[in-house]
N, C-alpha and C positions, 0 to 999 in steps of 0.2 A: 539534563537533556541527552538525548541518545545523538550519537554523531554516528552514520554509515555513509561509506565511501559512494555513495550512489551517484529578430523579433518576431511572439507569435502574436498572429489574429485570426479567431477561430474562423472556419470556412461562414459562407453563408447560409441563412436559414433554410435554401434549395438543399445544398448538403445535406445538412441536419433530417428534412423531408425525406432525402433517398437514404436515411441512417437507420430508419426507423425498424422496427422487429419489435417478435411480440414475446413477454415474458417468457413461453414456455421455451424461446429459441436462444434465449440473452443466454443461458449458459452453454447450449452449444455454440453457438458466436461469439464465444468470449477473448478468442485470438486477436478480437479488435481493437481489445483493450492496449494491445502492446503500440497503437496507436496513439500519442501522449496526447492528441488534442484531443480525441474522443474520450478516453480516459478521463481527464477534465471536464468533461458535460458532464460523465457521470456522476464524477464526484462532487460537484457544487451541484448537480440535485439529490443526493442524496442528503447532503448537507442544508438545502434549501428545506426546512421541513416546515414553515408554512405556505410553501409555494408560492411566494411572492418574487422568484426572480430573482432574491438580493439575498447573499451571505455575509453575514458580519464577519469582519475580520478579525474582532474579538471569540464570535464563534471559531474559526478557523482555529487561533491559536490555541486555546481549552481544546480543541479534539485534538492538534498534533502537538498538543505539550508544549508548546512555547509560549512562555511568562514574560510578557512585555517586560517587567523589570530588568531583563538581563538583556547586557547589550548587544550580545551575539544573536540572541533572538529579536530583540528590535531588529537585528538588518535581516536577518532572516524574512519576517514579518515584512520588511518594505519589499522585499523582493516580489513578495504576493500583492502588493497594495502601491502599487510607484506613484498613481496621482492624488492616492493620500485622502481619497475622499471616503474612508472607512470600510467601503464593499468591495468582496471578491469575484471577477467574473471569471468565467471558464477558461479567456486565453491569459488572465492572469494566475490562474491556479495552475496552467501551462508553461508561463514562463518562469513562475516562482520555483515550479521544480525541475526546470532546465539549471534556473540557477545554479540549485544546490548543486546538483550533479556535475555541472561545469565547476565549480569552486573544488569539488574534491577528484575532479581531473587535474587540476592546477595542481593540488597537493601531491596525486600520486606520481605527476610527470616531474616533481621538483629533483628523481632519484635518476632521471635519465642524465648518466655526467658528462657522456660524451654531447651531447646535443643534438642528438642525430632525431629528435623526435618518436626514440622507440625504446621502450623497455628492453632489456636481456633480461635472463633469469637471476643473475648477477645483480645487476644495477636494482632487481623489484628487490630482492633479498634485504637492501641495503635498507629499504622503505619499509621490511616488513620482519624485525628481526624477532629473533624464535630463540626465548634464553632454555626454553624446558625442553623443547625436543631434540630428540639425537640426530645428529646431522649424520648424511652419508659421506659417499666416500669423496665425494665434488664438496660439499660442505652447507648442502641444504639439507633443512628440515622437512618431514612430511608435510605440514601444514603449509612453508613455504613455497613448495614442488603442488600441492591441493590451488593454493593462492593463484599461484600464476597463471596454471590451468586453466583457472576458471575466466582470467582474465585472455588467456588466447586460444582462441576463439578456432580458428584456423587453424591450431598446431604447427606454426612455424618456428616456435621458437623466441618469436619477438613478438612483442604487444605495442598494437600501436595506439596512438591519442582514440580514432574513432574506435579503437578495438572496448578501450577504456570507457570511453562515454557511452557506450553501449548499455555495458554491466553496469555503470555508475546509477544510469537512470532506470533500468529497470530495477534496480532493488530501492530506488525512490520510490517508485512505481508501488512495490511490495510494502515499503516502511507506511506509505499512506493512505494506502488502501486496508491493510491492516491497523492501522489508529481510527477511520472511521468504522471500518468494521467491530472493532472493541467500542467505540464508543455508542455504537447503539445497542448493544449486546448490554454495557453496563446500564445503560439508561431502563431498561426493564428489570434490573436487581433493584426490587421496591425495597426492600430491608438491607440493602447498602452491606448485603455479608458478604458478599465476592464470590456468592452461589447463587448458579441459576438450577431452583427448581422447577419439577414439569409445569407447575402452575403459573409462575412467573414466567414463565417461555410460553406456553400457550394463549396467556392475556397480553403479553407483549406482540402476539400474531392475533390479536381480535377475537379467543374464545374465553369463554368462562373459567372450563377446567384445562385442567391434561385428558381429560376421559374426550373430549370435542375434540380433541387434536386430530387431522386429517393424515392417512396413514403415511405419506411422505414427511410430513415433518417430524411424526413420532419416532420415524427411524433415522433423521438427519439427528434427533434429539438423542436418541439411545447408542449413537454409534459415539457420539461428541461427549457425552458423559462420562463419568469416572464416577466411582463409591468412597462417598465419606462418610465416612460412622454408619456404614448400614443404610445409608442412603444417597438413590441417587442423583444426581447433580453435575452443572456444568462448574468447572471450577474454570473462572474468567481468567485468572492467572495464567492456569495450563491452556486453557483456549490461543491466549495472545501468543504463548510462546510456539502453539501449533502452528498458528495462522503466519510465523517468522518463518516458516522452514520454508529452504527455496524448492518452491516447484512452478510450474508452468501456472500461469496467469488463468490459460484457458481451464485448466485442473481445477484449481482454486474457485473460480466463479462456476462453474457445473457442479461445485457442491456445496454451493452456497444458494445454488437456486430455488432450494423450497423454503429459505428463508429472506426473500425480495422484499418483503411486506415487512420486514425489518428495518430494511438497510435505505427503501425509500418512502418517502411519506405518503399518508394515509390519504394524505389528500388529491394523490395523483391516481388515476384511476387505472385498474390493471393493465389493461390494453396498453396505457403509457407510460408504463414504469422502465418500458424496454427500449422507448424509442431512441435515448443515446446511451448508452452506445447502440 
C-alpha cells in the first residue's frame, strides 16, 4: 500500500441545492473541489454506480487499495466506516481523509525538537534525510530545500502544523481522486491488458466504435495516448502515473471533463452528474 504524507457533517440538502452546476461548468468550477466536504459528494457518487445512495466499504477499499487483511488498512478502513454498519457516506468519506491527513501531520511534526510547534529547515531535514543528493554548503539537499518549500507555504522560513495539514490533505485529495479515476479507466479495459484501445475507450463512453467518438473526446483520447507496437493506446500504467503529478485540482478536472460519462454513473442523468460538486 502506498503511504503519502497527505467532526464533519456534510452541510444540508439546501446546500447541496445551491451546489448544483451543470456538466459543461463542473470543469471550470472545479476549484470547489479543494473544498473537502464537496469533494466527498463527489466522490461517493462517483463511487455510487448504481445510484442507490449507499457505497460499500468493501467497494471503497478495492478502489483505494486497502486489503482488509492488513491491519494498518483495517484502521484505515474504520476511519471511513466508525459505526461499522458497512456503508460509506459523503461526511464519512470526509472524515476518513481528515484522518489520514491528520496522522501524517503527527508524523511529520514528530521532527519539531524544540516544541515550539513549527518546523525549521533543519528540524524537516532531520524527518526528511537525503543519502543521494549533494548537500550545499548549509548541508541540505535539493530535494530537501524542494521538500520544505513545498510545505511553506508563505516563505517564512518556518512550516507550521496548519501550513502542514494544508499539503497533507490536499495531496489526499489527489491520491483519491486519482485511485477512483484509474479505477474506472481500468474497469473499461475488457481484455484486462493495461491498454485502453480507441474502442474500448469509446464503448466505455456509450458508443460502438472510435469512428462515433465525438470530437472532444477523440482529442482528450489522442492527446492521453502513447504508441505501443505501432499502435495506439492508453497505457493505464502511464495514465496513473500522469494523473500523480502535482498540479492544481481545478487543471485536473477541466481535462477530465469530456470524460464525466466515465467517472460517473450512467444512471445519473447529464444535467446531474455536476450537481456536487
Amino acid at each position: 500500500m502506498i503511504v503519502i504524507p497527505l467532526a464533519v457533517v456534510f452541510a444540508s440538502s439546501a446546500f447541496l441545492t445551491a451546489e448544483q452546476s451543470s456538466v459543461s461548468s463542473f470543469g471550470r468550477d472545479a476549484e470547489r473541489f479543494r473544498n473537502l466536504d464537496v469533494f466527498a459528494v463527489a466522490a461517493h457518487r462517483s463511487l455510487d454506480t448504481d445510484c442507490d445512495d449507499v457505497v460499500e466499504l468493501g467497494d471503497l477499499a478495492s478502489v483505494q487499495e486497502l486489503s482488509p487483511e492488513e491491519p494498518r488498512a483495517q484502521a484505515r478502513l474504520r476511519t471511513f466506516d466508525p459505526d461499522e454498519d458497512g456503508h460509506v457516506t459523503p461526511a464519512e468519506l470526509a472524515a476518513g481523509i481528515r484522518a489520514g491527513a491528520r496522522e501524517q501531520v503527527d508524523i511529520t511534526m514528530l521532527t519539531d525538537a524544540n516544541d515550539d510547534g513549527e518546523l525549521s529547515l533543519k528540524e524537516h531535514a532531520l524527518g526528511f534525510p537525503d543519502h543521494e543528493g549533494k548537500p550545499d554548503a548549509n548541508g541540505f539537499t535539493p530535494r530537501q530545500l524542494q521538500s520544505f518549500g513545498f510545505l511553506d507555504q508563505d516563505g517564512d522560513g518556518r512550516v507550521t502544523r496548519e501550513e502542514i495539514t494544508v499539503r497533507h490533505e490536499a495531496t489526499f485529495l489527489l491520491i483519491f481522486w486519482t485511485r477512483i479515476v484509474s479505477h474506472h479507466m481500468e474497469r473499461i479495459d475488457t481484455d484486462g491488458d493495461g491498454l485502453l484501445r480507441i474502442d474500448e475507450f469509446a464503448k466505455g463512453l456509450g458508443y460502438d466504435s472510435g469512428a462515433e467518438l465525438p470530437s472532444e473526446q477523440r482529442a482528450w483520447y489522442d492527446i492521453v495516448a502513447n504508441r505501443h507496437q505501432g499502435e495506439s493506446a492508453i497505457s493505464l500504467r502511464v495514465f496513473r502515473i500522469q494523473l500523480l503529478q502535482d498540479r492544481p485540482i481545478s487543471s485536473r478536472l477541466s481535462m477530465e471533463r469530456p470524460i464525466l460519462s466515465l467517472l460517473f454513473p450512467a444512471c445519473q442523468s447529464a444535467d446531474n452528474i455536476g450537481d456536487h460538486p
